[in-house]
PDB file of N, CA, C and O in Angstrom:
ATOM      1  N   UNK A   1      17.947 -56.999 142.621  1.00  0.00           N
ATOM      2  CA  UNK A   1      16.868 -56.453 143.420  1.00  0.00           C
ATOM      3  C   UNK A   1      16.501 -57.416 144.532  1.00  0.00           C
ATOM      4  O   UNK A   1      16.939 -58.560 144.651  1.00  0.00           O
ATOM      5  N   UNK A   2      15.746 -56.880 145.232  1.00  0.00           N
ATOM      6  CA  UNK A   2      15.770 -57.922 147.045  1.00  0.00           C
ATOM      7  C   UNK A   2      14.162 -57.938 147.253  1.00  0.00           C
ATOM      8  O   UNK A   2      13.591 -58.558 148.151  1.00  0.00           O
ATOM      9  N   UNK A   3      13.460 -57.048 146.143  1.00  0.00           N
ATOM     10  CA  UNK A   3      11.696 -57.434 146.709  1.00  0.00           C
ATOM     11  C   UNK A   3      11.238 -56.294 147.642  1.00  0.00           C
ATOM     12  O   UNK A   3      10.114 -55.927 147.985  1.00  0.00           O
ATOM     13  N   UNK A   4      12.359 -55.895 147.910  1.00  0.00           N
ATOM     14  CA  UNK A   4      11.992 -55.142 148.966  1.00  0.00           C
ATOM     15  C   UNK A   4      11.801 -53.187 148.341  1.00  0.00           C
ATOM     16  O   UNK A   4      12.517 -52.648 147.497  1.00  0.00           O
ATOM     17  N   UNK A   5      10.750 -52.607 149.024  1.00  0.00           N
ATOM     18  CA  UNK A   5      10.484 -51.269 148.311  1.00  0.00           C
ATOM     19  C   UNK A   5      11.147 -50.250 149.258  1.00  0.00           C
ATOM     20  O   UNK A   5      11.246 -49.135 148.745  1.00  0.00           O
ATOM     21  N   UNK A   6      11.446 -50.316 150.042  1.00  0.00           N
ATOM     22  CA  UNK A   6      12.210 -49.516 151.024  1.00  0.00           C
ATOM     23  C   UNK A   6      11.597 -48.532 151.946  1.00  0.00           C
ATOM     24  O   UNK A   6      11.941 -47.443 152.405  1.00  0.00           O
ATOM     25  N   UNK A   7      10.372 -49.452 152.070  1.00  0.00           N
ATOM     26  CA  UNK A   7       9.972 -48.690 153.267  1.00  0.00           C
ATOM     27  C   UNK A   7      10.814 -49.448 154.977  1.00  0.00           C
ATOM     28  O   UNK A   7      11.116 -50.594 155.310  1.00  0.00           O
ATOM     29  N   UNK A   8      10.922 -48.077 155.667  1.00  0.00           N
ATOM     30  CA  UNK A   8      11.157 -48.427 157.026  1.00  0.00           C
ATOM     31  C   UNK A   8      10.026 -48.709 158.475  1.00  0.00           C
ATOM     32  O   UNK A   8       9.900 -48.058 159.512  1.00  0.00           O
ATOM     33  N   UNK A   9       9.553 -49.555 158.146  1.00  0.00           N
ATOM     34  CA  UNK A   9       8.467 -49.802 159.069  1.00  0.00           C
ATOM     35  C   UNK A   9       8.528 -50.925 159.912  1.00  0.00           C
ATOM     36  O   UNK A   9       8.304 -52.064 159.504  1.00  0.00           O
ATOM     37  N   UNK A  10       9.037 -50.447 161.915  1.00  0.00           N
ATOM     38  CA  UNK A  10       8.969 -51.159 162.468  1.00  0.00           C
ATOM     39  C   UNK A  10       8.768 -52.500 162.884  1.00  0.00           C
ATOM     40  O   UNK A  10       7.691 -52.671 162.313  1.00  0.00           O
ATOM     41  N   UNK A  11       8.994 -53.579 163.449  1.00  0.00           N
ATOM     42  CA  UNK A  11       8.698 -54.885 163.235  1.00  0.00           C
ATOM     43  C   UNK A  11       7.659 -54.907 164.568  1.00  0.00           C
ATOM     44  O   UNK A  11       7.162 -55.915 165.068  1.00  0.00           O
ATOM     45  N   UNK A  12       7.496 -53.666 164.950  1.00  0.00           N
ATOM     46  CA  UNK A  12       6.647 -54.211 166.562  1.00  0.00           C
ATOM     47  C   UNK A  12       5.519 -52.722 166.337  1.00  0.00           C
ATOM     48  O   UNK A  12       5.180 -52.025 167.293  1.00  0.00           O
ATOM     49  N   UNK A  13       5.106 -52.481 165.008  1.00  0.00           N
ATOM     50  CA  UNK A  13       4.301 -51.490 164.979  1.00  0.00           C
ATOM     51  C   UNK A  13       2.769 -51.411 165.428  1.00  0.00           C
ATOM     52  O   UNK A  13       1.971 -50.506 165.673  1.00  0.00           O
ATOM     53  N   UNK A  14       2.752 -52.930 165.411  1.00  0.00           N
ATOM     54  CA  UNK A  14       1.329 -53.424 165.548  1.00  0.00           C
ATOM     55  C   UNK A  14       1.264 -53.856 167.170  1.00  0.00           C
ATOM     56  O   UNK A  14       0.197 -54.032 167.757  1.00  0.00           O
ATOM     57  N   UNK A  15       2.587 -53.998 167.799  1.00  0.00           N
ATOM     58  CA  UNK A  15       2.219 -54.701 169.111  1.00  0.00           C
ATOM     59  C   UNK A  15       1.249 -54.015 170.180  1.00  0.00           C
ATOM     60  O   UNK A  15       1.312 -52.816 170.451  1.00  0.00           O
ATOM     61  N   UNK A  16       0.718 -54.540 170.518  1.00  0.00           N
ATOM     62  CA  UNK A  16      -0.251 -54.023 171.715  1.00  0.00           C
ATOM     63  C   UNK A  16      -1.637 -53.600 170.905  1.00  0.00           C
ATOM     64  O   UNK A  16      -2.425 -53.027 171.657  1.00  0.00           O
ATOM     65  N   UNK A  17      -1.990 -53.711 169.896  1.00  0.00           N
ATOM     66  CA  UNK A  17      -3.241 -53.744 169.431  1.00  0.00           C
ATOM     67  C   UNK A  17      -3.928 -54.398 169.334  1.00  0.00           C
ATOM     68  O   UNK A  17      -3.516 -55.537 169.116  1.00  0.00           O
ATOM     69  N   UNK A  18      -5.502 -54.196 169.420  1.00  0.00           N
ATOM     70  CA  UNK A  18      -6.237 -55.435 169.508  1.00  0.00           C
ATOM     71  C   UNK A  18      -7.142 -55.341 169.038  1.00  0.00           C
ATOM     72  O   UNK A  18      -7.699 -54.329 169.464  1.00  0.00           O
ATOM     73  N   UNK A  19      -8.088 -56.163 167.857  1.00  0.00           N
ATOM     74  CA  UNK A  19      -8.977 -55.953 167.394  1.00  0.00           C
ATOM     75  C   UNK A  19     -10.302 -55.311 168.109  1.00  0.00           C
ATOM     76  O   UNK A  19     -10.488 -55.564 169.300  1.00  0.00           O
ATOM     77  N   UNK A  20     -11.341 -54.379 167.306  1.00  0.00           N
ATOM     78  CA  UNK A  20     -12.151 -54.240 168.282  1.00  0.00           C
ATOM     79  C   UNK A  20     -13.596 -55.308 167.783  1.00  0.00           C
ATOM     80  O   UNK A  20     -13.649 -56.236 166.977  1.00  0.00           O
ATOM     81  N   UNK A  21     -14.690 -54.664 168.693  1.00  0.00           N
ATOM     82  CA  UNK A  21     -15.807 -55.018 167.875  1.00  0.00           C
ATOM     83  C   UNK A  21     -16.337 -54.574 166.656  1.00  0.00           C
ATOM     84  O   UNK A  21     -16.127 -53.400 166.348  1.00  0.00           O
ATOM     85  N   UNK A  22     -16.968 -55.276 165.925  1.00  0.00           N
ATOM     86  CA  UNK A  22     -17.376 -54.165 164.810  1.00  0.00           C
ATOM     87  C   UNK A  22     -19.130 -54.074 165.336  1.00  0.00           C
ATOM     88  O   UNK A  22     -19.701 -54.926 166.017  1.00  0.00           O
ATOM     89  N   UNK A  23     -19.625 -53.030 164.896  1.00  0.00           N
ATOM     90  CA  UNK A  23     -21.019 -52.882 165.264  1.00  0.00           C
ATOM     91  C   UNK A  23     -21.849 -53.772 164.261  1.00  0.00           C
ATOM     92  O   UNK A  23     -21.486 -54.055 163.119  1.00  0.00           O
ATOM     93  N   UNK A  24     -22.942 -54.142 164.828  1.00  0.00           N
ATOM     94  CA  UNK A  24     -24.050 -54.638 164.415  1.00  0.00           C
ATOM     95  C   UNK A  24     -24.364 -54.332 163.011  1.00  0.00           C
ATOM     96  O   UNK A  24     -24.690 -53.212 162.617  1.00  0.00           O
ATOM     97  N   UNK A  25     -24.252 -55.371 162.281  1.00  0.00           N
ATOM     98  CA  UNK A  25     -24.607 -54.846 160.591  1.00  0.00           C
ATOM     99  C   UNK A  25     -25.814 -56.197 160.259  1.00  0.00           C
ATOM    100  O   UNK A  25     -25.197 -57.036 159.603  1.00  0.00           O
ATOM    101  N   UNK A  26     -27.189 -56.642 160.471  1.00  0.00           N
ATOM    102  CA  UNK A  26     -27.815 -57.662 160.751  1.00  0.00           C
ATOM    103  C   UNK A  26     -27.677 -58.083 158.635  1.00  0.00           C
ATOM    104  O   UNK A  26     -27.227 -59.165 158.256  1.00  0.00           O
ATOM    105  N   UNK A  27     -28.057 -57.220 157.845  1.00  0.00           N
ATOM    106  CA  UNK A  27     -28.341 -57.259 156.565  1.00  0.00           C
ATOM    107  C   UNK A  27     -26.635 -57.106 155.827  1.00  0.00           C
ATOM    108  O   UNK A  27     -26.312 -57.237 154.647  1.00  0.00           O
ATOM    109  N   UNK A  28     -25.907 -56.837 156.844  1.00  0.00           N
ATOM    110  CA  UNK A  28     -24.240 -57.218 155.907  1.00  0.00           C
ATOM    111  C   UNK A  28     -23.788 -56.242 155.005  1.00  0.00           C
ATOM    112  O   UNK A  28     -22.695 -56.274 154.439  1.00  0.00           O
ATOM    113  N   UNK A  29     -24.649 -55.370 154.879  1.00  0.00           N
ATOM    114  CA  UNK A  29     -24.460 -54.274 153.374  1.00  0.00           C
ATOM    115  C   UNK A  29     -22.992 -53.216 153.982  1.00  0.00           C
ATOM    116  O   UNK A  29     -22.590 -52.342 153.213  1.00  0.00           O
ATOM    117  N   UNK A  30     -22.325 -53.386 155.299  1.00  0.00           N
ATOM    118  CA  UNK A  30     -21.214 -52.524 155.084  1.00  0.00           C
ATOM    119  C   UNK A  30     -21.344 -51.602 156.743  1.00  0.00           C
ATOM    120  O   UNK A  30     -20.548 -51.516 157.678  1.00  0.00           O
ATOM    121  N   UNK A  31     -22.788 -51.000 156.516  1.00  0.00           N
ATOM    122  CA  UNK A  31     -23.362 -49.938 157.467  1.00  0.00           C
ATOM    123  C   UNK A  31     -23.629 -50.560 158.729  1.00  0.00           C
ATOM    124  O   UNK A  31     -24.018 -51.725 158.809  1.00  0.00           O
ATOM    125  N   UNK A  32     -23.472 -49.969 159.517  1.00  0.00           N
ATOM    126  CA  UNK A  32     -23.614 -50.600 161.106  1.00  0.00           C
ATOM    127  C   UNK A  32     -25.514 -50.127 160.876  1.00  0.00           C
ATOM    128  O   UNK A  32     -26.123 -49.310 160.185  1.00  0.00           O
ATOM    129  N   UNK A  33     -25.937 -51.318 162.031  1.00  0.00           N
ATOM    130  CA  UNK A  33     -27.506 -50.726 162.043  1.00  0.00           C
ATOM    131  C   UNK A  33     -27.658 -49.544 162.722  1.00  0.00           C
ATOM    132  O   UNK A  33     -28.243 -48.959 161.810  1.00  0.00           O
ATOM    133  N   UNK A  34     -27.599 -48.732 163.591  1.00  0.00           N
ATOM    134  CA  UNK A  34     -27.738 -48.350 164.152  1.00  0.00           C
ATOM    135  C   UNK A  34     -27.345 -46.888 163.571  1.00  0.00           C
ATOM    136  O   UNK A  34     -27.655 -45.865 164.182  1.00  0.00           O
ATOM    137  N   UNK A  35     -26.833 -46.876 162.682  1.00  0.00           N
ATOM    138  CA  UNK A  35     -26.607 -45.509 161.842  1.00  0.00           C
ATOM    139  C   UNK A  35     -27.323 -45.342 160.620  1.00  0.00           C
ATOM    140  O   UNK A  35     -27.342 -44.274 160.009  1.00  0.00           O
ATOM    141  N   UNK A  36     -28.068 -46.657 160.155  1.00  0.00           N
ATOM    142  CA  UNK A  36     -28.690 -47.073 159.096  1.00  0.00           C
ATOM    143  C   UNK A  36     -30.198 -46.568 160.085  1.00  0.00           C
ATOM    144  O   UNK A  36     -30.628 -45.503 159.643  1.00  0.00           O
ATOM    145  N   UNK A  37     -30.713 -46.897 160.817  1.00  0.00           N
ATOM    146  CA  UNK A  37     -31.777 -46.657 161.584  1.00  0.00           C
ATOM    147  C   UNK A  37     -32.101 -44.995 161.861  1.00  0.00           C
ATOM    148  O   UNK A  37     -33.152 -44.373 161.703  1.00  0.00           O
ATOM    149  N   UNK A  38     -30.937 -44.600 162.275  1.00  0.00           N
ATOM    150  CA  UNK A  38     -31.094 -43.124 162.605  1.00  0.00           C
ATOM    151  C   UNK A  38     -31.135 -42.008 161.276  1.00  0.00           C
ATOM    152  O   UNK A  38     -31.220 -40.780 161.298  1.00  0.00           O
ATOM    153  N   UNK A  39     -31.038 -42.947 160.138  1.00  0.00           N
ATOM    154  CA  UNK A  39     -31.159 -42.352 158.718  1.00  0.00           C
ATOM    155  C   UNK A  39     -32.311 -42.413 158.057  1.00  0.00           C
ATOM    156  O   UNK A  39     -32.636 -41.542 157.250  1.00  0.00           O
ATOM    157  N   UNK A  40     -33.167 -43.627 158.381  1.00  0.00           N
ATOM    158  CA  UNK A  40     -33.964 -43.599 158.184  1.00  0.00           C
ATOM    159  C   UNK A  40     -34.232 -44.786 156.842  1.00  0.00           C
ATOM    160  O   UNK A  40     -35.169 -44.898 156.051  1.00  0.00           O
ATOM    161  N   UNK A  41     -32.899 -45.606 157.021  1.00  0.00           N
ATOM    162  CA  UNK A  41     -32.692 -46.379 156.479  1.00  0.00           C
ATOM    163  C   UNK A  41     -32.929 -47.841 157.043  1.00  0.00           C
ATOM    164  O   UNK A  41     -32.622 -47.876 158.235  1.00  0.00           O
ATOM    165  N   UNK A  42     -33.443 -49.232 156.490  1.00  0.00           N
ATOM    166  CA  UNK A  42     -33.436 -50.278 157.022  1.00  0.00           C
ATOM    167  C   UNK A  42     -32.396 -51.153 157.314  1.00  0.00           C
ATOM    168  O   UNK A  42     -31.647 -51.464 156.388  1.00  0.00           O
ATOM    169  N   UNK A  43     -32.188 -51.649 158.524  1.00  0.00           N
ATOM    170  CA  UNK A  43     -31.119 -52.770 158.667  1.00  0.00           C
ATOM    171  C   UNK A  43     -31.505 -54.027 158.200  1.00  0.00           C
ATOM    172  O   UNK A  43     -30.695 -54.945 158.336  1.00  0.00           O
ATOM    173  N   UNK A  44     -32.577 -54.246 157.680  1.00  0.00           N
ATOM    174  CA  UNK A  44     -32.694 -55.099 157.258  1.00  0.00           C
ATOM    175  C   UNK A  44     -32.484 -55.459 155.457  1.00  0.00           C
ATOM    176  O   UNK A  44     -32.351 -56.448 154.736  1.00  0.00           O
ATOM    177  N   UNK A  45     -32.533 -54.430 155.367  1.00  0.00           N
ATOM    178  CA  UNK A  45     -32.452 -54.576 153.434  1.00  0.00           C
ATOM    179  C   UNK A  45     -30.867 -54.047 153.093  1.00  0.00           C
ATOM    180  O   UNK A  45     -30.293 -52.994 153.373  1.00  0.00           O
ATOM    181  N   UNK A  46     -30.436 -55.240 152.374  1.00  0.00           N
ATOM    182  CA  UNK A  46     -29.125 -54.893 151.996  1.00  0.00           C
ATOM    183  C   UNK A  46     -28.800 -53.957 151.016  1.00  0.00           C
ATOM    184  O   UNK A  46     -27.649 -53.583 150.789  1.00  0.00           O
ATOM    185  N   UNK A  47     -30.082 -53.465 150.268  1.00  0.00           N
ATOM    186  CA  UNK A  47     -29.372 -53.184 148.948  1.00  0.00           C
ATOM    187  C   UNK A  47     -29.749 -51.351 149.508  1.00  0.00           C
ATOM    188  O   UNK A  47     -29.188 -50.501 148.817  1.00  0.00           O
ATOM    189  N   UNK A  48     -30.167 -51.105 150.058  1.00  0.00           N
ATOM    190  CA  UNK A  48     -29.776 -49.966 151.070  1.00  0.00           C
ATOM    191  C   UNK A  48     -28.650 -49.047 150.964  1.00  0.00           C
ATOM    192  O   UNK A  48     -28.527 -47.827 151.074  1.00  0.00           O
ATOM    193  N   UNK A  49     -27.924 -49.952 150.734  1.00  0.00           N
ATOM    194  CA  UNK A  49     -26.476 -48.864 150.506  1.00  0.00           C
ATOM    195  C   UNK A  49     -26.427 -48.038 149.341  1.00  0.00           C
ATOM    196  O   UNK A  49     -25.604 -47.137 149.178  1.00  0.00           O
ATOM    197  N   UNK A  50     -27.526 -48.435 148.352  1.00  0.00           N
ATOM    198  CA  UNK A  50     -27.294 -47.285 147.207  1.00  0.00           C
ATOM    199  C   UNK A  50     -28.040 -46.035 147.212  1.00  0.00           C
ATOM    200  O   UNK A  50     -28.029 -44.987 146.566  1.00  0.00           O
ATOM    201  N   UNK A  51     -28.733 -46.570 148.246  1.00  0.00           N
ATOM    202  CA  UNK A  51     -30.088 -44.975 148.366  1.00  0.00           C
ATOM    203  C   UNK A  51     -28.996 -43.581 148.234  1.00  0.00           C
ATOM    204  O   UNK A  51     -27.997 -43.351 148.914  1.00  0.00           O
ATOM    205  N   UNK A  52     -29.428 -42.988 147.410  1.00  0.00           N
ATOM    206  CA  UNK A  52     -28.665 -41.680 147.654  1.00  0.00           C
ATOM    207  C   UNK A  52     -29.346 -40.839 148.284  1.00  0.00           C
ATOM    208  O   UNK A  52     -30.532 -40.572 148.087  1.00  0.00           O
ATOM    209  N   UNK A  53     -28.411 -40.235 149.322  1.00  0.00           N
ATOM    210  CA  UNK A  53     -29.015 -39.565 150.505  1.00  0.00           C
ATOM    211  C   UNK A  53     -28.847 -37.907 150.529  1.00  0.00           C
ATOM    212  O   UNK A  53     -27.896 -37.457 149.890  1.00  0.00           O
ATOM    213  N   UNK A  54     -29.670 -37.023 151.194  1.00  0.00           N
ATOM    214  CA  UNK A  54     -29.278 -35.604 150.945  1.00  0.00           C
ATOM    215  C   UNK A  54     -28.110 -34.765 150.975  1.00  0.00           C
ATOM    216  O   UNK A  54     -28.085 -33.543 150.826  1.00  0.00           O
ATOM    217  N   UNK A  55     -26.954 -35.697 151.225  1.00  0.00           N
ATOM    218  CA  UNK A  55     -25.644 -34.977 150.464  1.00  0.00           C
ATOM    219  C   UNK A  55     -25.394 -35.337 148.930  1.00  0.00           C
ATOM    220  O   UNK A  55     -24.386 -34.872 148.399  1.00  0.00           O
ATOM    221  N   UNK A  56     -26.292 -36.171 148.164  1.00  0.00           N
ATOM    222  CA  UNK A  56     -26.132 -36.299 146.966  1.00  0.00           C
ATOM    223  C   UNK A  56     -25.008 -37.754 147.061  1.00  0.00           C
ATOM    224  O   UNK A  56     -24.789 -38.427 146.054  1.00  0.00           O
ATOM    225  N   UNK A  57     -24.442 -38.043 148.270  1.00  0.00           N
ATOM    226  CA  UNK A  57     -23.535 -39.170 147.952  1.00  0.00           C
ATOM    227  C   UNK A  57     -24.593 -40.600 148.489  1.00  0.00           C
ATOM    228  O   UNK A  57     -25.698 -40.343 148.966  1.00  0.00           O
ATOM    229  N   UNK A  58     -24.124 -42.080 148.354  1.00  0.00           N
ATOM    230  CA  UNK A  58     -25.056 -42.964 148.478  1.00  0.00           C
ATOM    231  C   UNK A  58     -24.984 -43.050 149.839  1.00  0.00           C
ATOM    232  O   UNK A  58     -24.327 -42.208 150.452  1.00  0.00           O
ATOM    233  N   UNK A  59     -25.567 -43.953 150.425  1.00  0.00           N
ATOM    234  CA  UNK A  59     -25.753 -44.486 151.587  1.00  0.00           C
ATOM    235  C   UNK A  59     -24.652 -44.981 152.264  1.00  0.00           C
ATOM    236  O   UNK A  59     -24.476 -44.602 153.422  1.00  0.00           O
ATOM    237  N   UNK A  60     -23.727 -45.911 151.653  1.00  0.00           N
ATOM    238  CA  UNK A  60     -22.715 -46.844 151.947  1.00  0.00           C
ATOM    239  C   UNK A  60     -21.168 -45.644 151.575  1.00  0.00           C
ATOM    240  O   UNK A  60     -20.050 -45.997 151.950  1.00  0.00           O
ATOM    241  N   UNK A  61     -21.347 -44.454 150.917  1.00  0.00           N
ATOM    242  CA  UNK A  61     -20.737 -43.407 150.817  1.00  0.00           C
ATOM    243  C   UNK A  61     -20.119 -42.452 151.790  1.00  0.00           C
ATOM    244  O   UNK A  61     -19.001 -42.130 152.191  1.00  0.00           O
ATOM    245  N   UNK A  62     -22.101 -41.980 152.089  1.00  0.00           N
ATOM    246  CA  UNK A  62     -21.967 -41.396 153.472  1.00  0.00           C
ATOM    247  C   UNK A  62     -21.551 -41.827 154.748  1.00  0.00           C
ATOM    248  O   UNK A  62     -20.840 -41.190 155.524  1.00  0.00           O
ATOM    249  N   UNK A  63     -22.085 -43.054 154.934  1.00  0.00           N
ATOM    250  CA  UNK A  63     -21.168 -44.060 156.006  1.00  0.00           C
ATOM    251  C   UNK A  63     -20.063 -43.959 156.410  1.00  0.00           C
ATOM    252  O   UNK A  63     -19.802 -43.683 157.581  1.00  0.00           O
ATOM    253  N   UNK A  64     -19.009 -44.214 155.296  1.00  0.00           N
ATOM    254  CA  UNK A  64     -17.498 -44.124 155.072  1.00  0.00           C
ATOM    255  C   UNK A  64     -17.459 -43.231 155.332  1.00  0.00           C
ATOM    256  O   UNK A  64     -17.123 -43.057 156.504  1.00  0.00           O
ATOM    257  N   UNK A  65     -17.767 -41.945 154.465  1.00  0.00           N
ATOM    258  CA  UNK A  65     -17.160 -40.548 154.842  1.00  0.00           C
ATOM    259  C   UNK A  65     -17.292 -40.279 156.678  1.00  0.00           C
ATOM    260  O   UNK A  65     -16.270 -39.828 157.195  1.00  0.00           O
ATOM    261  N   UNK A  66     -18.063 -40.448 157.277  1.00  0.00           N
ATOM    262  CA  UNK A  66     -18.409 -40.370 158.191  1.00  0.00           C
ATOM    263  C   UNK A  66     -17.573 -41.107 159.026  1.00  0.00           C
ATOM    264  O   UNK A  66     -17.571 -40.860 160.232  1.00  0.00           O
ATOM    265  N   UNK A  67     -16.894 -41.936 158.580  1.00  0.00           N
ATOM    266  CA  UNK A  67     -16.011 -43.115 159.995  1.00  0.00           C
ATOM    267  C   UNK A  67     -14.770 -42.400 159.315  1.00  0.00           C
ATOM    268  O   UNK A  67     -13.931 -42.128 160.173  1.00  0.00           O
ATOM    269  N   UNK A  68     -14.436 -42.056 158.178  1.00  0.00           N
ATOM    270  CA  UNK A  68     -13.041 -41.231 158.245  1.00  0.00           C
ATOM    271  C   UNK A  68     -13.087 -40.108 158.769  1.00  0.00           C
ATOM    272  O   UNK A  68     -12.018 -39.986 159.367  1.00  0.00           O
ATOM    273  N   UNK A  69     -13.841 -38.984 158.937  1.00  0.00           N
ATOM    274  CA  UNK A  69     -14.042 -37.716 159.333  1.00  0.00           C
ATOM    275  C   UNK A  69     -13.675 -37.862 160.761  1.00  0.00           C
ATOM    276  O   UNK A  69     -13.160 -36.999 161.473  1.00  0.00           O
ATOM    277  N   UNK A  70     -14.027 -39.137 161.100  1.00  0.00           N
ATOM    278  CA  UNK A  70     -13.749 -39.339 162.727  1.00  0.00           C
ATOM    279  C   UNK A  70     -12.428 -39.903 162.924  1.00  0.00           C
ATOM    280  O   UNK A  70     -11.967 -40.062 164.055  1.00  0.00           O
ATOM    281  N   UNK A  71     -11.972 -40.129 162.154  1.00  0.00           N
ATOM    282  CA  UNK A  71     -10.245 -40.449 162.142  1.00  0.00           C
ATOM    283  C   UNK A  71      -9.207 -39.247 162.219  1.00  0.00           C
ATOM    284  O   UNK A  71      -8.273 -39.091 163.005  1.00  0.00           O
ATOM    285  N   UNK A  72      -9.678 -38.380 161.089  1.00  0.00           N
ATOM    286  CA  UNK A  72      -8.955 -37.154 161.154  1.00  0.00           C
ATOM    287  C   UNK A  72      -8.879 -36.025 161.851  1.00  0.00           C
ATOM    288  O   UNK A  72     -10.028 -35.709 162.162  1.00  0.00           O
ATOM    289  N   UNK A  73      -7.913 -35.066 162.354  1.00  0.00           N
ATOM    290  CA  UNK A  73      -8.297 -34.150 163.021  1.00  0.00           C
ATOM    291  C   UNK A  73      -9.091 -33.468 162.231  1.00  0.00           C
ATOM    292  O   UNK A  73      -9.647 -32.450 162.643  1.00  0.00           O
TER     293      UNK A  73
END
């Protein structure tokens, strides 16, 4: 065996990319402030991310779902 799993993935797949910014998270819990604010949530309190919010999922849940939804068509 060689280690290797056999995927075929380019050696220049990454070229020309560049990190971006990440948004403002002042309390670190995951959530950018500024989406934490418009929720009605604090940027300042970390533990924030567990509030469960009116989709029934948590805080730090809804977040995610929300930055993938914007990934996918």
């Amino acid at each position: 065996r060689t280690g290797e799993w056999g995927a075929r993935i380019p050696a220049d797949l990454m070229a020309g990319l560049a990190p971006g910014t990440p948004p403002a998270d002042a309390d670190e819990d995951g959530m950018a402030d500024a989406w934490e604010s418009a929720r009605g949530l604090s940027p300042a309190d970390p533990s924030d991310h567990a509030t469960v919010m009116p989709s029934g999922y948590t805080a730090i849940e809804d977040y995610i779902n929300g930055l993938a939804a914007a990934l996918l068509p």
